[in-house]
mmCIF file as Biopython writes it, N, C-alpha, C and O atoms, coordinates in Angstrom:
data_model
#
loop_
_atom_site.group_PDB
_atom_site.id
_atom_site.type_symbol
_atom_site.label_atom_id
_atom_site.label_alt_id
_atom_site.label_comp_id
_atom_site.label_asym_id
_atom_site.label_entity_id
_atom_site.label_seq_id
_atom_site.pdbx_PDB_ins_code
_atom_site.Cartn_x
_atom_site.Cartn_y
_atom_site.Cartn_z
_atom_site.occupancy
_atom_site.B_iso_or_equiv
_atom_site.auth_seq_id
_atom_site.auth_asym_id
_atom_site.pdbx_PDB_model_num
ATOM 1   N N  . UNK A ? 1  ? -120.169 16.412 -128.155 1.0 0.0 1  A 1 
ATOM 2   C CA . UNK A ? 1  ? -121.531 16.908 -128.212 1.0 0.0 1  A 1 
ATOM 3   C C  . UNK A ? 1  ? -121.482 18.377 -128.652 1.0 0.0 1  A 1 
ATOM 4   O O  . UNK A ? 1  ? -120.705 19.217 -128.197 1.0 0.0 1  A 1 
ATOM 5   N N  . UNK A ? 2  ? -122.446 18.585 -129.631 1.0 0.0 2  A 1 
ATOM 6   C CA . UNK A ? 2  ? -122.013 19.878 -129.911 1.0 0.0 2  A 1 
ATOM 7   C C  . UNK A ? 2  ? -123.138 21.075 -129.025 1.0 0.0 2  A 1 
ATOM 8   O O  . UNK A ? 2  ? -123.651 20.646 -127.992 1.0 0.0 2  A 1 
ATOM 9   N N  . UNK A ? 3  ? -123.368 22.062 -129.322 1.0 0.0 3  A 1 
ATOM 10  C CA . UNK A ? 3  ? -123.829 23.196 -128.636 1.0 0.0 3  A 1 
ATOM 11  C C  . UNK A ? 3  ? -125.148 23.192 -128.283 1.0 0.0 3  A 1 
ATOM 12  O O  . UNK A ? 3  ? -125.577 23.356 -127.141 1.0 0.0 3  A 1 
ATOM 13  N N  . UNK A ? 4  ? -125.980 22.947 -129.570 1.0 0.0 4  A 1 
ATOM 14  C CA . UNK A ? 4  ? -127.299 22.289 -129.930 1.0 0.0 4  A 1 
ATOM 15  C C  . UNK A ? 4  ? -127.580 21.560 -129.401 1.0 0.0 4  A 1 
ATOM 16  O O  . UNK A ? 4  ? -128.194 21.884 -128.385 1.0 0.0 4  A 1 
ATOM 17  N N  . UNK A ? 5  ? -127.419 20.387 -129.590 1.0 0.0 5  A 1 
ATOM 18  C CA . UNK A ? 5  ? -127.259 19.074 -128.660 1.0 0.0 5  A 1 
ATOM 19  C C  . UNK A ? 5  ? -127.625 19.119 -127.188 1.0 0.0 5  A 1 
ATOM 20  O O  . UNK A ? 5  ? -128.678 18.814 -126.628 1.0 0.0 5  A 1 
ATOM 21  N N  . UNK A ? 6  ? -125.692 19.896 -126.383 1.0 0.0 6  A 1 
ATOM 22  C CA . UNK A ? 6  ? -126.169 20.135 -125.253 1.0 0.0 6  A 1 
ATOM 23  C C  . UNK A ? 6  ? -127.463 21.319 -124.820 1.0 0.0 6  A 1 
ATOM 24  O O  . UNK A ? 6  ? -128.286 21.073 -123.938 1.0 0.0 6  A 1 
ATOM 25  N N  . UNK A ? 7  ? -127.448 22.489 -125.542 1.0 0.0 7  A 1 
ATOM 26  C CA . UNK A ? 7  ? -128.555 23.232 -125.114 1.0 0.0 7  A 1 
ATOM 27  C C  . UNK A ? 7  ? -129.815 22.624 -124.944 1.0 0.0 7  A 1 
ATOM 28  O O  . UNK A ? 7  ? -130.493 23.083 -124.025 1.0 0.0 7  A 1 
ATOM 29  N N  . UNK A ? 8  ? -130.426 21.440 -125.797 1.0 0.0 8  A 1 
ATOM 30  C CA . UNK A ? 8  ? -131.266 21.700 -125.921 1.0 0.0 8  A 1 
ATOM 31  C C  . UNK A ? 8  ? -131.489 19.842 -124.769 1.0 0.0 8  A 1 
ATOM 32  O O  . UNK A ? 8  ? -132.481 19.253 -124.340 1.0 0.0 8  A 1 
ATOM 33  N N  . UNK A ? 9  ? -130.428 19.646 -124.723 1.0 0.0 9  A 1 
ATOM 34  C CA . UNK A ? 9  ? -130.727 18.374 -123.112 1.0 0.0 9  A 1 
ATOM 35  C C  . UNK A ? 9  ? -130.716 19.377 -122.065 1.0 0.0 9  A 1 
ATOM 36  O O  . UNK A ? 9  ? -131.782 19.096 -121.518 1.0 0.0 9  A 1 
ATOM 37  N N  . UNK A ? 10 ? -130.223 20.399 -121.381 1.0 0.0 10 A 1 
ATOM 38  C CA . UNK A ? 10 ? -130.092 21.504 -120.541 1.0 0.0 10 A 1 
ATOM 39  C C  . UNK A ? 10 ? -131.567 21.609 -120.255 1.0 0.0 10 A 1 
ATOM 40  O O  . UNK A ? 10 ? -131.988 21.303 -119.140 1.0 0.0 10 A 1 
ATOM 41  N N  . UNK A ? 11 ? -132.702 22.198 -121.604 1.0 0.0 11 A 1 
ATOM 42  C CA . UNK A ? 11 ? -133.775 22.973 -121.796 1.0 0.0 11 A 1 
ATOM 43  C C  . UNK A ? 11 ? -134.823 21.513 -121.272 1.0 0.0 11 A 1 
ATOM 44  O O  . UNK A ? 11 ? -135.832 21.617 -120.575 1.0 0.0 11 A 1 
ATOM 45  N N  . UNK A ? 12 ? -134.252 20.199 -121.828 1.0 0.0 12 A 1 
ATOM 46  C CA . UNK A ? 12 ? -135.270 19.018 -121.074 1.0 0.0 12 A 1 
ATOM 47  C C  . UNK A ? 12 ? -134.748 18.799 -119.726 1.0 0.0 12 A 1 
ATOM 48  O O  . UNK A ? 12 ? -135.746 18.512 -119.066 1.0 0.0 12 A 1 
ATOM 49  N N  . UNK A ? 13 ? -134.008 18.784 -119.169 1.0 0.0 13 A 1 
ATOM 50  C CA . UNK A ? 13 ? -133.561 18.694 -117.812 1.0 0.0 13 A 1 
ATOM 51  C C  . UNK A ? 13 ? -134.435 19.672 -116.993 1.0 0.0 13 A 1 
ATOM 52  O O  . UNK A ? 13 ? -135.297 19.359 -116.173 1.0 0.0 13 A 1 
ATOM 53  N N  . UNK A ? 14 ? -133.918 21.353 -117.499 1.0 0.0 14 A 1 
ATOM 54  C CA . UNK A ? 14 ? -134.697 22.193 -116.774 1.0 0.0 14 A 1 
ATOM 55  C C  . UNK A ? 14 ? -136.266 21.776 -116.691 1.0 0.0 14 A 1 
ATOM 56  O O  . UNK A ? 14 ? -136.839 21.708 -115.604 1.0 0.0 14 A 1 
ATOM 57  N N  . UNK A ? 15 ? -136.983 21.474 -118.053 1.0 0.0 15 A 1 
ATOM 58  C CA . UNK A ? 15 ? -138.354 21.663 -118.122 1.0 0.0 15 A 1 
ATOM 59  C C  . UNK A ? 15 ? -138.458 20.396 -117.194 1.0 0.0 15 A 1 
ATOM 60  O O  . UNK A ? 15 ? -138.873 20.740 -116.087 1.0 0.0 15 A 1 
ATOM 61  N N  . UNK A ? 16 ? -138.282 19.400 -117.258 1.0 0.0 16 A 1 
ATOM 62  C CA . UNK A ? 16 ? -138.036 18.101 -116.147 1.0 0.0 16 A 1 
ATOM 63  C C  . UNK A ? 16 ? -138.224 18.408 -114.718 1.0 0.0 16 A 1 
ATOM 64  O O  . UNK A ? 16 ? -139.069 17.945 -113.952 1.0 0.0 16 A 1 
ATOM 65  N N  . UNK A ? 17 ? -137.379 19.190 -114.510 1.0 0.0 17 A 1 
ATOM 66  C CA . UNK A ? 17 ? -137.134 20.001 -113.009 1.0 0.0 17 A 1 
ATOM 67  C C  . UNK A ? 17 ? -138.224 21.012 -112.314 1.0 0.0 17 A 1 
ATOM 68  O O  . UNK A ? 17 ? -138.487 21.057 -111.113 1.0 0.0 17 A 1 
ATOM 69  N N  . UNK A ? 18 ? -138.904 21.963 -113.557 1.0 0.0 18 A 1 
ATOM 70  C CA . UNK A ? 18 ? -139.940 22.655 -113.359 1.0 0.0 18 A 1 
ATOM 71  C C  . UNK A ? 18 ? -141.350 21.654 -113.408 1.0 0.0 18 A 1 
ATOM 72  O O  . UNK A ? 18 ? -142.331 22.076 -112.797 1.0 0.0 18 A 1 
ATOM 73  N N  . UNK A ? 19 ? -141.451 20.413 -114.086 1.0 0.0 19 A 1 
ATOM 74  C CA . UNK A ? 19 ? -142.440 19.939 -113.827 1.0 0.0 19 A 1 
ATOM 75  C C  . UNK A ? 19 ? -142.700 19.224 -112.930 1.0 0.0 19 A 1 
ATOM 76  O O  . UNK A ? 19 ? -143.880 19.123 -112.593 1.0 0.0 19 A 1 
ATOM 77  N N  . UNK A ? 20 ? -141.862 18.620 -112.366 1.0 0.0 20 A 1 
ATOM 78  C CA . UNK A ? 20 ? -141.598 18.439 -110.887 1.0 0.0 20 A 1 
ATOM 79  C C  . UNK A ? 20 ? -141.992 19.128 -109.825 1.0 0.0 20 A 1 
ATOM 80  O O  . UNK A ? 20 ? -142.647 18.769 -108.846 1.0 0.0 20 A 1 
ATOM 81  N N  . UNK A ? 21 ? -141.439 20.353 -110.165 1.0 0.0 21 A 1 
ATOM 82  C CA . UNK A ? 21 ? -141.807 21.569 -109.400 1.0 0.0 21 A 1 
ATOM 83  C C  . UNK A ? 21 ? -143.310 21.473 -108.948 1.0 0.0 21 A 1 
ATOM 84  O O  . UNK A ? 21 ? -143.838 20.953 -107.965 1.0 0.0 21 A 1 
ATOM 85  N N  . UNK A ? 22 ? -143.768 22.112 -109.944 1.0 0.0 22 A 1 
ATOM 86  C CA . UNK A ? 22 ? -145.598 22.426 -110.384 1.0 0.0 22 A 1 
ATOM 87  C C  . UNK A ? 22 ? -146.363 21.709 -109.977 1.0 0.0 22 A 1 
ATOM 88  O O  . UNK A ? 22 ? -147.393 22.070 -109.407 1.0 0.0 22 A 1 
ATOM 89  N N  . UNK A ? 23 ? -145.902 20.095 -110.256 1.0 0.0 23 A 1 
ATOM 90  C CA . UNK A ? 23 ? -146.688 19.079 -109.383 1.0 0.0 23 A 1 
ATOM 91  C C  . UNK A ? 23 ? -146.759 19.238 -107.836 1.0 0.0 23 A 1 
ATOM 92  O O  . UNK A ? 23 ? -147.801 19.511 -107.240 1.0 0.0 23 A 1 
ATOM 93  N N  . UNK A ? 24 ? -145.348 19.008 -107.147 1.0 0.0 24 A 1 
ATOM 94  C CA . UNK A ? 24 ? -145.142 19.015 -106.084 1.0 0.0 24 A 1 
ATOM 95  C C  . UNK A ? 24 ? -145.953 20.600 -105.638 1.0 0.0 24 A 1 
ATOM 96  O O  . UNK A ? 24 ? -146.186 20.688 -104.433 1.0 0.0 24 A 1 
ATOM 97  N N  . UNK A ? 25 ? -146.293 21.559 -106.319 1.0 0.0 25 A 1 
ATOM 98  C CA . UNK A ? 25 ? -146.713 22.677 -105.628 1.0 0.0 25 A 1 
ATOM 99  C C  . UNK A ? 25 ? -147.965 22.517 -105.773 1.0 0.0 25 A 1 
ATOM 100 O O  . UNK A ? 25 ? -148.602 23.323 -105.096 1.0 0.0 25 A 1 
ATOM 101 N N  . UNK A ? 26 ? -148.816 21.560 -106.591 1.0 0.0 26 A 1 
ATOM 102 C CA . UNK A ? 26 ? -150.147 21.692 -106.595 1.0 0.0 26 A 1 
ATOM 103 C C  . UNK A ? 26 ? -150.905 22.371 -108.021 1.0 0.0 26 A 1 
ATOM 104 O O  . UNK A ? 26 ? -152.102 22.259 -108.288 1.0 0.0 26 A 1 
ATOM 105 N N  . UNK A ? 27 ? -149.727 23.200 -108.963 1.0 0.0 27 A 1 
ATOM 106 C CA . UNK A ? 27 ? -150.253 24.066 -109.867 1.0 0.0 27 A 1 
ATOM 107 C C  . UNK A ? 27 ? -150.901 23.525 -110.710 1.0 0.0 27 A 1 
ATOM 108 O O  . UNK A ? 27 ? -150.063 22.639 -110.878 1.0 0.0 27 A 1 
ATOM 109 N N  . UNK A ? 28 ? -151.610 23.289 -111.350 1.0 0.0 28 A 1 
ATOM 110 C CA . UNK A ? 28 ? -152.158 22.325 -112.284 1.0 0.0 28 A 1 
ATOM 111 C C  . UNK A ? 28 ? -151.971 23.117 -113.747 1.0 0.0 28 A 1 
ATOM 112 O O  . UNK A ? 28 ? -151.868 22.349 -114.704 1.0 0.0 28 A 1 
ATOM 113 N N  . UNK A ? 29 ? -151.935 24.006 -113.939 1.0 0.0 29 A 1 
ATOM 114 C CA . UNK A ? 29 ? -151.775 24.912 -115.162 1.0 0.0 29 A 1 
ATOM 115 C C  . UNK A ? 29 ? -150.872 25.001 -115.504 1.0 0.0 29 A 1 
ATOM 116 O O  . UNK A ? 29 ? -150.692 24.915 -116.719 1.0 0.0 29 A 1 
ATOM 117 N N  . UNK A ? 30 ? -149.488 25.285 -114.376 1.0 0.0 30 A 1 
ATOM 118 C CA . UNK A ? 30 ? -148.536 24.931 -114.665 1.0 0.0 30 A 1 
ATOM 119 C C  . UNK A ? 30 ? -147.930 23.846 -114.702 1.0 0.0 30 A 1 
ATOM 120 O O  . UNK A ? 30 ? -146.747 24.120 -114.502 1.0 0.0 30 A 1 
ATOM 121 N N  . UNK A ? 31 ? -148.080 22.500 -114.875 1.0 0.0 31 A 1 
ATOM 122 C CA . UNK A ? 31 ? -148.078 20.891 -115.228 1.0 0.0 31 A 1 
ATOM 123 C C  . UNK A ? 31 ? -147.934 21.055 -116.154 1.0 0.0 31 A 1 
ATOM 124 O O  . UNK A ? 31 ? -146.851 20.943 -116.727 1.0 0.0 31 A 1 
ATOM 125 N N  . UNK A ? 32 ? -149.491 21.546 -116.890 1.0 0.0 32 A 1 
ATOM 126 C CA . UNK A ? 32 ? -150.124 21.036 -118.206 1.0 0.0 32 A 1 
ATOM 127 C C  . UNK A ? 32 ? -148.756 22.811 -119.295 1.0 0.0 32 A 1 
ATOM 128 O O  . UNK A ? 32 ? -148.429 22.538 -120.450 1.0 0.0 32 A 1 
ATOM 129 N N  . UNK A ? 33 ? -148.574 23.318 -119.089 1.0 0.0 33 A 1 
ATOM 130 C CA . UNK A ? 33 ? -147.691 24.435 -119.476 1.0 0.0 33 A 1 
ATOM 131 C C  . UNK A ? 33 ? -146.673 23.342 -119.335 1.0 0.0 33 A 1 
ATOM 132 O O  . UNK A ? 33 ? -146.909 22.499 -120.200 1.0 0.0 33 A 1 
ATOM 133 N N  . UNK A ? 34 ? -145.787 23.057 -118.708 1.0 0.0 34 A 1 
ATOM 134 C CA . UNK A ? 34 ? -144.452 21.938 -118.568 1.0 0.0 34 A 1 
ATOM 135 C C  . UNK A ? 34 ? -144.748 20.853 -119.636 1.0 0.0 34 A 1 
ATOM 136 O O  . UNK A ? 34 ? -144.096 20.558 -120.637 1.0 0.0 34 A 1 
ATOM 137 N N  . UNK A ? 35 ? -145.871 20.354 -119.171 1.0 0.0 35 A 1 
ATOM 138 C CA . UNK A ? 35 ? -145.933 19.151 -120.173 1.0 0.0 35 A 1 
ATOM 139 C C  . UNK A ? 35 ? -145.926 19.420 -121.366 1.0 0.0 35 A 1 
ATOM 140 O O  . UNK A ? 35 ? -145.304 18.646 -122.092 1.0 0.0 35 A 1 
ATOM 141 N N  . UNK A ? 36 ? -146.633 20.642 -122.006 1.0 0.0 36 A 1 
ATOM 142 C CA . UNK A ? 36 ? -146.379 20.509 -123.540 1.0 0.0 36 A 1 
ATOM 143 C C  . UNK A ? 36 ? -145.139 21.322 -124.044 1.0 0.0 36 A 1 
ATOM 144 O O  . UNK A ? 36 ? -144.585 20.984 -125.090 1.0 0.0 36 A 1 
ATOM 145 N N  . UNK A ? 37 ? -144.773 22.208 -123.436 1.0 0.0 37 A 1 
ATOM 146 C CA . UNK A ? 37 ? -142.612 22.442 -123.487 1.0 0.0 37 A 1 
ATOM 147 C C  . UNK A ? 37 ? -142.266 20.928 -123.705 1.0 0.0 37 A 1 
ATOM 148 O O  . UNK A ? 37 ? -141.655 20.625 -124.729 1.0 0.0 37 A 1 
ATOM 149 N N  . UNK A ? 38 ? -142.510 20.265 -123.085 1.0 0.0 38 A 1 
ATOM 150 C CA . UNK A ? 38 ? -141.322 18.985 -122.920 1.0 0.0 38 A 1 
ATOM 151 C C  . UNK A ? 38 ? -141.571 18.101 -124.012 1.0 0.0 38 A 1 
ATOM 152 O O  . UNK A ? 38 ? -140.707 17.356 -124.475 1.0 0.0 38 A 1 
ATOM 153 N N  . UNK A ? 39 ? -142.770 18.178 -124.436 1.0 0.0 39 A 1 
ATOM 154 C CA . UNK A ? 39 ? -143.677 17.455 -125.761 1.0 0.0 39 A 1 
ATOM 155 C C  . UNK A ? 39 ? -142.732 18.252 -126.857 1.0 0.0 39 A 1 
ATOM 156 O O  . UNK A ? 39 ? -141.947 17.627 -127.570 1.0 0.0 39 A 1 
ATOM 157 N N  . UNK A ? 40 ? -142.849 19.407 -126.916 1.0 0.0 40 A 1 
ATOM 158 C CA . UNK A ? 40 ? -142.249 20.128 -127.890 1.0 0.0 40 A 1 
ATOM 159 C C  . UNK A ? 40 ? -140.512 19.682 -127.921 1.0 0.0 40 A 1 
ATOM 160 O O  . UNK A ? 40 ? -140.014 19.119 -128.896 1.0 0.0 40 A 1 
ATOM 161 N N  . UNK A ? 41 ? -139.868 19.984 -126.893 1.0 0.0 41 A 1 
ATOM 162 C CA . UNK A ? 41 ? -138.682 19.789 -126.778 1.0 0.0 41 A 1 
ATOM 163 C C  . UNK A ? 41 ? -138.492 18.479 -127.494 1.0 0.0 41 A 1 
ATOM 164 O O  . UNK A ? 41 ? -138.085 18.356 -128.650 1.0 0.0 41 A 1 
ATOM 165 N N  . UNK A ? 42 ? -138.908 17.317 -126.495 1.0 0.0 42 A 1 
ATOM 166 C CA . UNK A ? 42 ? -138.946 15.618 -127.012 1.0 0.0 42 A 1 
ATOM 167 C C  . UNK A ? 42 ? -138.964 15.679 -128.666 1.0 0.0 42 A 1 
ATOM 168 O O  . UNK A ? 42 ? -138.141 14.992 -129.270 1.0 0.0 42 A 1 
ATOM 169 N N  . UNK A ? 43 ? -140.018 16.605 -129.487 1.0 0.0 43 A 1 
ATOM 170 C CA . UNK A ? 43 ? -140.478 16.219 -130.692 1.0 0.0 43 A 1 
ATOM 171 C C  . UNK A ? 43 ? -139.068 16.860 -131.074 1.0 0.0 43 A 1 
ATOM 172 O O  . UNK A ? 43 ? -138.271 16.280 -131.811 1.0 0.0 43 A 1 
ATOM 173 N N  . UNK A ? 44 ? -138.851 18.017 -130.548 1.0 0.0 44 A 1 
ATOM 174 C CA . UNK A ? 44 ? -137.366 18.894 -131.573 1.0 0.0 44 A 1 
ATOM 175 C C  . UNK A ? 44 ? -135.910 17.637 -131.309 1.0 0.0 44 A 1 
ATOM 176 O O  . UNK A ? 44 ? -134.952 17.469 -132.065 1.0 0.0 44 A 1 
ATOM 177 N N  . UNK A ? 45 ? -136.144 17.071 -130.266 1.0 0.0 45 A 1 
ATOM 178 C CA . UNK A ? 45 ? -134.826 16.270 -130.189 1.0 0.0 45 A 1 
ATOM 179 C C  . UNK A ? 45 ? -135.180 15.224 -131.219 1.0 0.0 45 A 1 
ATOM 180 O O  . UNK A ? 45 ? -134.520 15.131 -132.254 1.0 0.0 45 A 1 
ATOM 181 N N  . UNK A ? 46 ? -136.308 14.356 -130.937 1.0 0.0 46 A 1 
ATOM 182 C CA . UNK A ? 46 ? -136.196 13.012 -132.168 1.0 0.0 46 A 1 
ATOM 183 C C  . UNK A ? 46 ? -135.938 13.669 -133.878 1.0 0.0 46 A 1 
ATOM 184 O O  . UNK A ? 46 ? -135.559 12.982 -134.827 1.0 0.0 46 A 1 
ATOM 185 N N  . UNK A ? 47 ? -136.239 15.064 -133.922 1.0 0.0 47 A 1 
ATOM 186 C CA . UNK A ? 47 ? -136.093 15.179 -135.428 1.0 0.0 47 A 1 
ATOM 187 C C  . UNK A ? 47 ? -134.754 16.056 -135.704 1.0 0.0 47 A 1 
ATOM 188 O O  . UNK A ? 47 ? -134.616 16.710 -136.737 1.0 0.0 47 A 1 
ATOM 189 N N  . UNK A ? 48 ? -133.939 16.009 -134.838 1.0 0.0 48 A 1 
ATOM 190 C CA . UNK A ? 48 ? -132.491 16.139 -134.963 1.0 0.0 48 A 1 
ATOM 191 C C  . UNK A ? 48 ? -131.688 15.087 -134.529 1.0 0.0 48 A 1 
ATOM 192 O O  . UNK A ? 48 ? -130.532 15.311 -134.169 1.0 0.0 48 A 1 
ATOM 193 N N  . UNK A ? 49 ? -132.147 13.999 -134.522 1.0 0.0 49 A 1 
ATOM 194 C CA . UNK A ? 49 ? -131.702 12.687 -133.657 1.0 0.0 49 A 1 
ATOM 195 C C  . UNK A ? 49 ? -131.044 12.396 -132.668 1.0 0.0 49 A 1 
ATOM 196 O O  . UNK A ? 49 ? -130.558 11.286 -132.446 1.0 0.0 49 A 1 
ATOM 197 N N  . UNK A ? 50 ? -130.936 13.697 -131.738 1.0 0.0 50 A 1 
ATOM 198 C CA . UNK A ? 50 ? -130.592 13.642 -130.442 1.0 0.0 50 A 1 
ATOM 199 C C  . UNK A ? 50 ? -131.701 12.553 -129.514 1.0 0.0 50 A 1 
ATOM 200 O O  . UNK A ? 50 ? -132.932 12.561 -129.520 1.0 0.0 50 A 1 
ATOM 201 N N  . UNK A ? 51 ? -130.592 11.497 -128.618 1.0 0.0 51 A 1 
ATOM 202 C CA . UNK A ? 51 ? -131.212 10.890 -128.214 1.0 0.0 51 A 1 
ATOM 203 C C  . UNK A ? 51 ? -131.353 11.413 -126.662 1.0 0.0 51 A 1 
ATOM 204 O O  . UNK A ? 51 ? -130.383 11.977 -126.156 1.0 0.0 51 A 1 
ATOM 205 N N  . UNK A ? 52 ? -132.566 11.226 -125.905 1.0 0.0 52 A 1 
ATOM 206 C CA . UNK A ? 52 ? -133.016 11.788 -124.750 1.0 0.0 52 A 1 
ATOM 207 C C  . UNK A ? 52 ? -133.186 10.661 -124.087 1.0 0.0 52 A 1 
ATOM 208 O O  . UNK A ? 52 ? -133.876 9.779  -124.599 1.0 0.0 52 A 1 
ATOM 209 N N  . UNK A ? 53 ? -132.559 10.461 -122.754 1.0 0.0 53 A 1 
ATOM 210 C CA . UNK A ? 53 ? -133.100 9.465  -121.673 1.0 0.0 53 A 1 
ATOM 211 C C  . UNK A ? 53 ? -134.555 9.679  -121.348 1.0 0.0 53 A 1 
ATOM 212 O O  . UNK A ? 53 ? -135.327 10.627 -121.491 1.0 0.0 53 A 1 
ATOM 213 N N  . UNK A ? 54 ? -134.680 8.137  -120.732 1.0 0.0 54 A 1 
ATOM 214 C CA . UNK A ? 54 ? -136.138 8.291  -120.335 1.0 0.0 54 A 1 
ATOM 215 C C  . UNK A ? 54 ? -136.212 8.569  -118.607 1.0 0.0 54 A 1 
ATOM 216 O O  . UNK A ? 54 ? -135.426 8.007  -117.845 1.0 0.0 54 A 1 
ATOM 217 N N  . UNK A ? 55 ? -137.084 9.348  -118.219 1.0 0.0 55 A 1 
ATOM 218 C CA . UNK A ? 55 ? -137.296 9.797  -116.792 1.0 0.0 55 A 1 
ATOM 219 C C  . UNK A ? 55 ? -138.328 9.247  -116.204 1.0 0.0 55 A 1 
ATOM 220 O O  . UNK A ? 55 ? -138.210 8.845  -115.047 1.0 0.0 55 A 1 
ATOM 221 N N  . UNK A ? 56 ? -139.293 9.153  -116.757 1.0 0.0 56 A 1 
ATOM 222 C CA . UNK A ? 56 ? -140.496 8.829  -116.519 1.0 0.0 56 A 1 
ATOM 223 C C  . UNK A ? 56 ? -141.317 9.803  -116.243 1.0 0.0 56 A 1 
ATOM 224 O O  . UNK A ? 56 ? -142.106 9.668  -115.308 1.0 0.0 56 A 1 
ATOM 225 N N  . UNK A ? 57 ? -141.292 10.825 -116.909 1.0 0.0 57 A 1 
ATOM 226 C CA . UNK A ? 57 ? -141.899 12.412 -116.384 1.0 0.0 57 A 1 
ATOM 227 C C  . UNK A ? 57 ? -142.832 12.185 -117.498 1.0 0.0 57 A 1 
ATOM 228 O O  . UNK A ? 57 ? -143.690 13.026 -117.766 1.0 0.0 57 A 1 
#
């Protein structure tokens, strides 16, 4: 796996972890902030064809 690759599963894990977070705290702004990082992230992985597990997040 190269650098890219892993950085950028690291950056969906984290954002994964923080949206978790936000929920469990109630933030609602910060959800909808998580959710579209992870939208973004998701879109940058399919167009480098890194494949991403599914979480259900």
């Amino acid at each position: 796996m190269d650098a890219f690759t892993a950085g950028l599963l690291q950056r969906i894990k984290t954002t994964e972890s923080d949206l978790s977070r936000a929920r469990d705290e109630g933030d609602d702004f910060l959800v909808e902030v998580e959710l579209g990082e992870l939208d973004d992230l998701r879109r940058l992985a399919a167009e480098h064809g890194v494949e991403v597990g599914t979480t259900g997040v």
